[in-house]
C-alpha positions in Angstrom: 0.0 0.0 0.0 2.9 2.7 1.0 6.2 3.0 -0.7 9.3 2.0 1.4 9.9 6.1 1.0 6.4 7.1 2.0 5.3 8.0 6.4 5.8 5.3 8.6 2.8 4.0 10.7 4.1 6.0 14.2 4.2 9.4 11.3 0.6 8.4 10.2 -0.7 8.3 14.1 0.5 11.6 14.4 -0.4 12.8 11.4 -4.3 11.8 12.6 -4.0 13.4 15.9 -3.0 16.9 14.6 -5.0 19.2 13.1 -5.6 19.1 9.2 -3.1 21.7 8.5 -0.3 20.5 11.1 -0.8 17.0 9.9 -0.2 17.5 6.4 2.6 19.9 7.3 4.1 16.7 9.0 4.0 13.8 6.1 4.6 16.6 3.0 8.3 15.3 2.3 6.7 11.6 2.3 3.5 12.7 0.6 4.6 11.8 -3.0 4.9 7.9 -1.9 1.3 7.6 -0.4 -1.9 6.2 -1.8 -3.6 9.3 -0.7 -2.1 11.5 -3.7 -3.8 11.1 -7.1 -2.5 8.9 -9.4 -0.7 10.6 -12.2 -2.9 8.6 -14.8 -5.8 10.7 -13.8 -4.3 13.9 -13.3 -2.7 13.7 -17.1 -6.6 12.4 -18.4 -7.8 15.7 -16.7 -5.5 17.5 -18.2 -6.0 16.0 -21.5 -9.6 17.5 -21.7 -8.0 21.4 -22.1 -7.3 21.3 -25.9 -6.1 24.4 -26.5 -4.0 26.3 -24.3 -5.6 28.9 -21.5 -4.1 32.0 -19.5 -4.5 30.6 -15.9 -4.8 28.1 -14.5 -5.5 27.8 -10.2 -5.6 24.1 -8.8 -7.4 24.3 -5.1 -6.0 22.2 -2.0 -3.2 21.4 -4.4 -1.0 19.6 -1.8 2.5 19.1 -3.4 2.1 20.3 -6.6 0.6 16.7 -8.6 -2.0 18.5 -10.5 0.0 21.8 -11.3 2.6 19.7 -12.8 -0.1 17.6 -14.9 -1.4 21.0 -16.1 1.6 23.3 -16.5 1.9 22.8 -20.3 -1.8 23.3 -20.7 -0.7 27.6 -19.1 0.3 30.3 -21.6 0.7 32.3 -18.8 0.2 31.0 -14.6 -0.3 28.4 -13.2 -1.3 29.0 -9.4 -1.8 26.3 -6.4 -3.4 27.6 -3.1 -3.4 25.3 -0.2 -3.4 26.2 3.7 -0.9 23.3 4.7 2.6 26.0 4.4 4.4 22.2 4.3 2.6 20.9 1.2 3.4 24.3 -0.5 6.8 23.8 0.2 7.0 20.6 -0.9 5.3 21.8 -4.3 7.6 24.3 -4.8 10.5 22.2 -4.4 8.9 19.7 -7.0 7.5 22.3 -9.8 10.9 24.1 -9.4 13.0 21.2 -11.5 10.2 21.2 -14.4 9.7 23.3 -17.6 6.5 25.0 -18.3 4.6 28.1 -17.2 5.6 30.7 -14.2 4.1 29.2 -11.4 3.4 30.7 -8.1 1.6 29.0 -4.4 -0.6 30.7 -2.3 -1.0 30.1 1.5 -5.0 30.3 1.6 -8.9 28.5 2.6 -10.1 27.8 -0.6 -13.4 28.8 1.3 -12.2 32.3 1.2 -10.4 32.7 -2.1 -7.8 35.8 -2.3 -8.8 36.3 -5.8 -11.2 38.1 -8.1 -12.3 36.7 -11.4 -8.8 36.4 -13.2 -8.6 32.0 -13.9 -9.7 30.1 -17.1 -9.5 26.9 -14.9 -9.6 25.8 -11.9 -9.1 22.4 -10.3 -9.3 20.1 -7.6 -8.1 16.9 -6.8 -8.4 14.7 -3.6 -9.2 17.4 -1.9 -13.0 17.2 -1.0 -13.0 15.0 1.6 -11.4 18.1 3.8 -14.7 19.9 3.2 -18.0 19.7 5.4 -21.1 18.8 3.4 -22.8 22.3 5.0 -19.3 24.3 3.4 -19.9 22.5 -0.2 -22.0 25.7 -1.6 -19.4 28.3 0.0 -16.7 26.0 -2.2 -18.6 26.1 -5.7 -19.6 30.0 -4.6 -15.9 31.0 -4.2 -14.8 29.2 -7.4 -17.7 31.1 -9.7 -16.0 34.1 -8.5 -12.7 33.2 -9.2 -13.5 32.1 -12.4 -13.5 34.5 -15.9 -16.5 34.2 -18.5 -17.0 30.9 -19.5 -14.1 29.6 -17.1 -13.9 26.0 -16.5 -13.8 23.7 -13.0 -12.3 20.5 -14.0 -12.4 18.0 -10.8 -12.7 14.1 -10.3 -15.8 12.4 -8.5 -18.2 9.5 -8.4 -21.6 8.6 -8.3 -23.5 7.6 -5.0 -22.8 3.7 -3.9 -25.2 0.9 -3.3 -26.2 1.4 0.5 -24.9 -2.4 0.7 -21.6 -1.9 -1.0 -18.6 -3.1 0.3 -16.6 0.4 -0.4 -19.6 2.8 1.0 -19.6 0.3 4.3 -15.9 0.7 4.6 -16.1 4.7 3.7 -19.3 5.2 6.0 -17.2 3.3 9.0 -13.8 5.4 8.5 -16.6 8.8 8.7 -17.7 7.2 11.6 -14.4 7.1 13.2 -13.4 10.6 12.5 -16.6 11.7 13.8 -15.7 9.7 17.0 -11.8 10.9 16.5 -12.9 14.9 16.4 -15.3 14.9 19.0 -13.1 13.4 21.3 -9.7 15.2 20.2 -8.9 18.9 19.5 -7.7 20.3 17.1 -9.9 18.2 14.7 -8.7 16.8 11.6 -10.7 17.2 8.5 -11.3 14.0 6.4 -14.1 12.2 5.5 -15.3 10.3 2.2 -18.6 10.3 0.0 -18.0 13.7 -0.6 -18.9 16.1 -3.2 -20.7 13.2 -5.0 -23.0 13.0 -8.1 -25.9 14.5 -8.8 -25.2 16.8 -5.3 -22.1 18.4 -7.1 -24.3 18.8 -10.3 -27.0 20.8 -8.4 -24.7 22.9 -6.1 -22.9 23.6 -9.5 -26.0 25.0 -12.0 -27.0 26.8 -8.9 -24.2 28.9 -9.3 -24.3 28.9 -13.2 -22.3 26.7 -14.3 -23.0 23.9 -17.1 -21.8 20.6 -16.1 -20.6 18.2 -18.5 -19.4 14.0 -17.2 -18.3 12.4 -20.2 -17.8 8.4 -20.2 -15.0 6.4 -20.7 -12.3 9.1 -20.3 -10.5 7.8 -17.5 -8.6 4.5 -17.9 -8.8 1.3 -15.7 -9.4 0.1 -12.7 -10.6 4.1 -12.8 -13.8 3.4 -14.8 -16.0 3.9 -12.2 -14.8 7.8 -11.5 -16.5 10.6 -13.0 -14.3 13.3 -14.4 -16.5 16.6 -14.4 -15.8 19.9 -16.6 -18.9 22.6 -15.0 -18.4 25.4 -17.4 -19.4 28.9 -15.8 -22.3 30.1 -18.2 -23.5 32.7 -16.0 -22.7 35.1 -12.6 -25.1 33.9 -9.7 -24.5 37.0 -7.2 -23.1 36.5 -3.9 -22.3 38.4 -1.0 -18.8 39.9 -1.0 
């Protein structure tokens, strides 16, 4: 499951009883070797659906740089990753650094309170939602309309609902379990839960803040079949408050 270089089982223990940010400030050298960081496969079949090349480009919770380095050749101009873990940022630095491509630049931010006005073609996200409550889901899509230009694009990974009986929603529903137990019990809490952000709930939160969602088939290879990779194109300006 982990690479010989990835965090050891005493570095994963401490990573759960720290707070989101502190814990992933603690396995960012070791992240890379993890199952936790998306496969590259997907990351390059993402990037693969931007044809032509954009301005900007801003990749949310972007954790040690995967994504930006999938999407870097897709930039004519930026490519920007915002996370609030300071080591994951450092860690993406260090790796985008070494690699050709567009200027790129990290942002120590929420992505529930985005630093930016409308000024991205694109922006993505990618393993990321499980560190978002259900109840913050519409502040998400809300701040990402407004960082988006005309006709900007969120491109993001996600799956449909599971059978109530499946063997992967049991074991999903029992880890949520846990880290409800876990962050009731322990403060600071740490942030991680699955069967987030799941079809159709990300298609509704998504065209109620103008955006037309497209989910393709058969775009991401195996075992991945059963993934949805989204592209919500922002149609229209839904106002929000400032």
């Amino acid at each position: 499951m982990f690479h010989r270089q990835g965090p050891t089982l005493i570095e994963l223990l401490r990573q759960a009883l720290s707070s989101t940010d502190a814990g992933y400030d603690l396995i960012a050298p070791k992240f890379e070797f993890t199952p936790f960081r998306t496969p590259d496969v997907l990351l390059e079949a993402a990037a693969a659906t931007i044809t032509a090349p954009v301005g900007r480009v801003l990749d949310l919770c972007c954790g040690t740089g995967a994504a930006m380095r999938a999407f870097r050749a897709r930039c004519s101009e930026q490519i920007v990753g915002l996370d609030r873990s300071a080591g994951m940022l450092a860690e993406a630095r260090r790796q985008l650094g070494a690699g050709p491509g567009a200027p790129f630049a990290t942002v120590q931010a929420d992505a529930l309170a985005l630093p930016f006005r409308p000024s991205f073609d694109v922006v993505t996200c990618f393993g990321a939602f499980g560190h978002i409550l259900e109840r913050d889901e519409p502040r998400l899509v809300a701040q990402i309309a407004r960082a988006l230009r005309p006709n900007g694009r969120f491109i993001f990974i996600t799956s449909d609902p599971l059978p109530p009986l499946h063997p992967a929603r049991l074991a999903a529903e029992g880890f949520n379990a846990a880290m409800r137990l876990r962050n009731a019990l322990i403060k600071p809490e740490f942030i991680m839960y699955y069967l987030t952000f799941l079809l159709p709930r990300a298609r509704a939160l998504l065209e109620a803040h103008g955006f037309r969602v497209e989910t393709p088939q058969n775009l991401l290879p195996a075992p991945f079949h059963a993934l949805r990779l989204v592209t919500a194109t922002l149609e229209r300006t839904i106002p929000t408050r400032p």
